[in-house]
C-alpha positions as CSV (number, residue, x, y, z in Angstrom):
1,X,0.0,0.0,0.0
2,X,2.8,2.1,1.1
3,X,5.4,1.7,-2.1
4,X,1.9,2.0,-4.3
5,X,1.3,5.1,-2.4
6,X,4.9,6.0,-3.1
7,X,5.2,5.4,-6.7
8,X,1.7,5.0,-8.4
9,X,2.8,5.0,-11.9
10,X,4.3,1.8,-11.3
11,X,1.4,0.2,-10.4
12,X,-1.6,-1.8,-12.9
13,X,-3.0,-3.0,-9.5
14,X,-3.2,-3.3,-6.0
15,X,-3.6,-6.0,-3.4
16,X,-3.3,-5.8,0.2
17,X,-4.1,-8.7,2.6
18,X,-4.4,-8.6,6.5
19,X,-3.8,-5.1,7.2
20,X,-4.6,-2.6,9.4
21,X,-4.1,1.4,8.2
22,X,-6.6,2.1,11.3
23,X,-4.3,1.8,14.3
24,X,-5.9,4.6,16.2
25,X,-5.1,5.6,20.1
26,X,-3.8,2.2,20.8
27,X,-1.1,2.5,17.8
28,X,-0.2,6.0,19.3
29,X,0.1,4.4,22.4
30,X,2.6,1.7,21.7
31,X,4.5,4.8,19.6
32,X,5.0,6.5,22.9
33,X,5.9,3.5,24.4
34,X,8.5,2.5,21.6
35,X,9.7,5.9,21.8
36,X,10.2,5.8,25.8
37,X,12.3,2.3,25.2
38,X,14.3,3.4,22.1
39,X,15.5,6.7,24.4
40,X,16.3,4.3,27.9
41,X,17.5,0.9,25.4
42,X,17.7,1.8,22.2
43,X,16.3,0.7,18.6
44,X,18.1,-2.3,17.9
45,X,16.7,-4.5,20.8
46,X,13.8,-6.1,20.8
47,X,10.3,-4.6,22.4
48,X,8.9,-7.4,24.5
49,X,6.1,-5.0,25.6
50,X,4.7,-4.0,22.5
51,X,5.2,-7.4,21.2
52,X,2.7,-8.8,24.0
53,X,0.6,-5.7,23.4
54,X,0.2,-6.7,19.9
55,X,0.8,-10.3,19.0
56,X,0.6,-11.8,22.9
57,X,-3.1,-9.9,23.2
58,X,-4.4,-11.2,19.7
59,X,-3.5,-14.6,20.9
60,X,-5.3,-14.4,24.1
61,X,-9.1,-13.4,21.7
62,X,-8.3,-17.6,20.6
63,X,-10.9,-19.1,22.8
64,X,-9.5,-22.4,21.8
65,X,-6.0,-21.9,20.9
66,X,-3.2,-24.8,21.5
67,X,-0.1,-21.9,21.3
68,X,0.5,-18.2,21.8
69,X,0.1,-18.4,17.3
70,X,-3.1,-20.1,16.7
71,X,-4.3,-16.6,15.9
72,X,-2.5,-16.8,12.6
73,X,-4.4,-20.0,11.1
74,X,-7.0,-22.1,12.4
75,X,-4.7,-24.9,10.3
76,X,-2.6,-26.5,13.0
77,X,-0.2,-27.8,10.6
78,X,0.4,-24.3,9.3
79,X,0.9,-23.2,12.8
80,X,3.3,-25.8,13.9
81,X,5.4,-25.0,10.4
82,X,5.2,-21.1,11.6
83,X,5.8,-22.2,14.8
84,X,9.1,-24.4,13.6
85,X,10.3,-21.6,11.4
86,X,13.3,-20.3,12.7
87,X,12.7,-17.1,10.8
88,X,9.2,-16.8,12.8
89,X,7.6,-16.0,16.2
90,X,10.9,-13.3,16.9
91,X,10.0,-10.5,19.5
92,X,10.4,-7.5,16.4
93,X,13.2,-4.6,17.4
94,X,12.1,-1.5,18.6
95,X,13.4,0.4,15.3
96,X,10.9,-2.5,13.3
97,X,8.0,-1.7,15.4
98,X,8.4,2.1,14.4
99,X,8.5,1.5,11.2
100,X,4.9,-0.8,11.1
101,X,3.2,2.1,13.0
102,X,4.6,4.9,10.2
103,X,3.4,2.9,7.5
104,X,0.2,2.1,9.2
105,X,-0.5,5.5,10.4
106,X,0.7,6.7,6.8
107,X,-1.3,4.3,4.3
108,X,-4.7,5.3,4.5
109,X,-3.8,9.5,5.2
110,X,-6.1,11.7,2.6
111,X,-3.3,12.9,0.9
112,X,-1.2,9.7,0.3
113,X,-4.4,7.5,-1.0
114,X,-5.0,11.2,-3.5
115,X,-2.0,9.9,-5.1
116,X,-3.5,6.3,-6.3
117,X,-5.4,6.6,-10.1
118,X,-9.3,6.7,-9.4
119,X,-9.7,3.5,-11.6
120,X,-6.7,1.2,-10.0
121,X,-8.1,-2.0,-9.3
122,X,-7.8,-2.8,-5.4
123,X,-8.4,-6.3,-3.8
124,X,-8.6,-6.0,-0.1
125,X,-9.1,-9.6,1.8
126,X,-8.6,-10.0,5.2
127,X,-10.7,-12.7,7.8
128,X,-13.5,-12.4,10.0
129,X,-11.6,-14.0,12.8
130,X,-8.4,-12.1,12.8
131,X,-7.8,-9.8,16.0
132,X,-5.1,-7.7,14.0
133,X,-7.6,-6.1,11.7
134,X,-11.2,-6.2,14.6
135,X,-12.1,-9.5,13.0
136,X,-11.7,-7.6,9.5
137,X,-13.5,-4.1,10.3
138,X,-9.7,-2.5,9.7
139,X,-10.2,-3.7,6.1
140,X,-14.0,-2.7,5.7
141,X,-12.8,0.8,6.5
142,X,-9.6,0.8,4.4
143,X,-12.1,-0.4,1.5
144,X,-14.9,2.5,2.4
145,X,-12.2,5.1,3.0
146,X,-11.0,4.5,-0.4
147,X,-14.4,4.3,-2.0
148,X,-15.3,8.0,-0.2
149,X,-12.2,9.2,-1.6
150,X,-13.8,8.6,-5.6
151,X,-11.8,5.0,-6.5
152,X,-14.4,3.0,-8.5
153,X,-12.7,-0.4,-8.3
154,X,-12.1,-1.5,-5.1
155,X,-13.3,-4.9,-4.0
156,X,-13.2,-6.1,-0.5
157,X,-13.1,-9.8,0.7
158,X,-13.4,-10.9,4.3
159,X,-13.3,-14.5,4.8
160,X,-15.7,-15.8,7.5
161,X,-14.0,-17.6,10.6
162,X,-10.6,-17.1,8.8
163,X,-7.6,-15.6,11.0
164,X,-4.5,-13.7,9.9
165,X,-3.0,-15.9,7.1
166,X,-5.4,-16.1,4.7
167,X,-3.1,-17.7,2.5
168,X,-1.9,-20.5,5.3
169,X,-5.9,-20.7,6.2
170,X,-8.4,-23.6,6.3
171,X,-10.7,-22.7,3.2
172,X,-7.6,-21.0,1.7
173,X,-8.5,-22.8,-2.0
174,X,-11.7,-19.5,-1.7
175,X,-9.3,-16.7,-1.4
176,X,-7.2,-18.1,-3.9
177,X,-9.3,-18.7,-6.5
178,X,-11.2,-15.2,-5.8
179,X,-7.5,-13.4,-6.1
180,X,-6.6,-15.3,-9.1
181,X,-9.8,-14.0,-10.7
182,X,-9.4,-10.9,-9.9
183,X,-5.8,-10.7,-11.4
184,X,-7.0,-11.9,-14.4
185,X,-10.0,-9.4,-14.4
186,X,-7.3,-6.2,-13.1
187,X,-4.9,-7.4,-16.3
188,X,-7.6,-7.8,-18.6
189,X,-8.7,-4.4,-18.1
190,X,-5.2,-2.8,-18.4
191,X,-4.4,-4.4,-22.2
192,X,-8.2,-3.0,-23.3
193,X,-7.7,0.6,-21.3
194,X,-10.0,0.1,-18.7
């Protein structure tokens, strides 16, 4: 959203999964507190706080969760894998945390989504279940937002009962097939000019 935001003209279409340009108080909040532990620890350590304020409180919304990441996937194989991944399940630095609030705070300002073309085709999925976005009201109101703002081709998608990782999700085969379709239906239009 952000690099489309940056650099339109290099863009024939947008899709943006998961995400939440709505962070609100709570994202100010864990700003100030990032700030506080980047002055008293500095930016290259990582932010246990936020990192339970974020990830270690959408875990505890999984009424039936098995591990502090079920609220990724209801697909416990795809857990276990994220789980096993040595590359996964990190407490981010403070610096990374900073820069997930800019870009969230920045995507959705007036005068950044003014910058995309009117007619760019934007997908927007995200899953009814997944605490990150409100259970998918973060990418109802990216969607509206955008609509209010005069873009005439914005679709949004939110996948009942699916979490986070739409792509790593029981059901996934839906949002797949509804994404490849709508590539096909964004490219389409760009060879005839639409």
């Amino acid at each position: 959203m952000n690099a489309a935001e940056t650099d339109p003209d290099l863009y024939d279409a947008l899709a943006v999964w998961n995400s939440n340009f709505r962070p609100g108080l709570a994202g100010r909040g864990g700003q100030l507190l990032l700030a506080i532990e980047k002055m008293l620890k500095g930016s290259d350590v990582p932010s246990p706080l936020v990192t339970k304020l974020t990830f270690g409180a959408w875990s505890t919304t999984i009424a039936d969760r098995q591990t502090d990441f079920d609220w990724l996937s209801r697909d416990e194989s795809e857990v276990a894998r994220y789980i096993e991944d040595p590359h996964c399940g990190f407490d981010p630095t403070v610096s990374l945390w900073l820069d997930v609030f800019a870009f969230a705070f920045a995507g959705a300002r007036p005068d950044r989504l003014s910058r995309l073309p009117s007619s760019l085709p934007v997908h927007l999925v995200g899953g009814s279940a997944d605490p990150s976005t409100l259970n998918g009201e973060a990418v109802r109101w990216l969607g509206n937002r955008m609509k209010a703002r005069g873009m005439t081709n914005v679709t949004i998608a939110i996948h009942e009962g699916m979490r986070h990782e739409t792509l790593n999700e029981i059901g996934r085969e839906k949002a797949t097939e509804e994404f490849a379709a709508w590539c096909l239906k964004a490219v389409r239009g760009k060879r005839h000019g639409q």
